[in-house]
C-alpha positions in Angstrom: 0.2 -12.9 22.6 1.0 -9.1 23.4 2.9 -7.5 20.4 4.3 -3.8 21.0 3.8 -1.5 17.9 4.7 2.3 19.1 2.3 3.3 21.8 -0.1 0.4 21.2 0.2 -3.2 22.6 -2.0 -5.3 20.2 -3.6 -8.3 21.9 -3.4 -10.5 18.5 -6.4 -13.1 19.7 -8.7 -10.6 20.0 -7.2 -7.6 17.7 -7.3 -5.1 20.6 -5.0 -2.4 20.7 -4.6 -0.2 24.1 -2.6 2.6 24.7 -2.2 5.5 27.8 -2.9 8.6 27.1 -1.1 11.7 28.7 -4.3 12.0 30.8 -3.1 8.5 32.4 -6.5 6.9 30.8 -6.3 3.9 28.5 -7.7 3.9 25.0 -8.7 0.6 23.8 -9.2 0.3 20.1 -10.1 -2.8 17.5 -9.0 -4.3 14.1 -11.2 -5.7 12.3 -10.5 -9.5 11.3 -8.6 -8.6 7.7 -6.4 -5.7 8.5 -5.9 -7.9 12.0 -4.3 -10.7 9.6 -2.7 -8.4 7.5 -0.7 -7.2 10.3 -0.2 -10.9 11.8 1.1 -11.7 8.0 3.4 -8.8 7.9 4.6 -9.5 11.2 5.2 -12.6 10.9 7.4 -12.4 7.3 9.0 -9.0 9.1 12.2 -10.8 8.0 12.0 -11.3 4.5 10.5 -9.5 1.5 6.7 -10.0 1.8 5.1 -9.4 -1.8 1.0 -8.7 -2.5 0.6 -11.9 -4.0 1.8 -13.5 -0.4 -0.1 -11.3 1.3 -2.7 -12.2 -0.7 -2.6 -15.8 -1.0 -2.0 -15.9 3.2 -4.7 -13.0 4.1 -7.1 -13.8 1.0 -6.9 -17.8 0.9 -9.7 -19.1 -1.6 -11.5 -15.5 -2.7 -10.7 -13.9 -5.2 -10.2 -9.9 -4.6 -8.6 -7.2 -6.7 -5.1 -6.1 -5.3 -7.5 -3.3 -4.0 -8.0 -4.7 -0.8 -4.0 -4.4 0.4 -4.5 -0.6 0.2 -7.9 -0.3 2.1 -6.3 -3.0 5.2 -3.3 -0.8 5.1 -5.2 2.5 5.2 -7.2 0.8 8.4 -4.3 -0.7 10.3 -2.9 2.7 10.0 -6.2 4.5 11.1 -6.5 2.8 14.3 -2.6 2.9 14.6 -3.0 6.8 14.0 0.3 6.1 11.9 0.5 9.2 9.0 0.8 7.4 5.6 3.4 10.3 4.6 5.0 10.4 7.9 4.9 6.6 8.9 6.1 6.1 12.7 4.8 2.6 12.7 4.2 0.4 9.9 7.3 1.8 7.8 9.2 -0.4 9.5 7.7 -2.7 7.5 6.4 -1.1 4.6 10.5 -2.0 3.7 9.6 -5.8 3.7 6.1 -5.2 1.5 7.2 -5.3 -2.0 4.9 -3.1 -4.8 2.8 -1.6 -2.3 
C-alpha cells in the first residue's frame, strides 16, 4: 500500500519512502523495521488517542524495552521524514493522537 505523508509516498511493504525533488530527480529513502511499525501503529490508531504503552505492546510485542525506544523511533521516522521536531510539518498531525510522548 502507498500512504502519502507531505512530500513522501511511503511504500509500507517495503518501508520506502520517495519523493521529487525541485531538480525533477527522485529521492528514495528507507525505514528501518521499528520506526517502519511505529509509523504503521500510529497510522493505523490516527483516530483515537494512541498511548506508549499501546505503542509499545503493538510495536514491542514480547521484549521488554525502556520507554526509551518511542523517542529514538520517533527521532528516525522524523530524520528520514526531514520533519523539524520543533517545527513538525508531518508527524504533528499525529503527535495529537500520541499521549505522554
Amino acid at each position: 500500500m502507498l500512504i502519502k505523508l507531505g512530500a513522501w509516498l511511503l511504500n509500507t511493504q517495503t518501508g520506502v519512502l520517495t519523493t521529487e525533488h525541485q531538480s525533477g530527480a527522485d529521492e528514495n529513502k528507507r525505514l528501518d523495521h521499528t520506526p517502519l511499525a511505529l509509523l504503521l501503529c500510529l497510522l493505523k490508531h490516527r483516530d483515537q488517542d494512541v498511548t506508549k504503552n499501546m505503542m509499545l505492546a503493538e510495536v514491542w510485542s514480547n521484549k521488554v524495552v525502556s520507554e526509551d525506544v518511542l523517542s529514538v523511533a520517533i527521532s528516525q521516522i522524523r530524520k528520514v521524514l526531514e520533519d523539524n521536531a520543533r517545527k513538525p510539518c508531518i508527524l504533528k498531525q499525529y503527535q495529537a493522537l500520541v499521549t505522554d510522548l
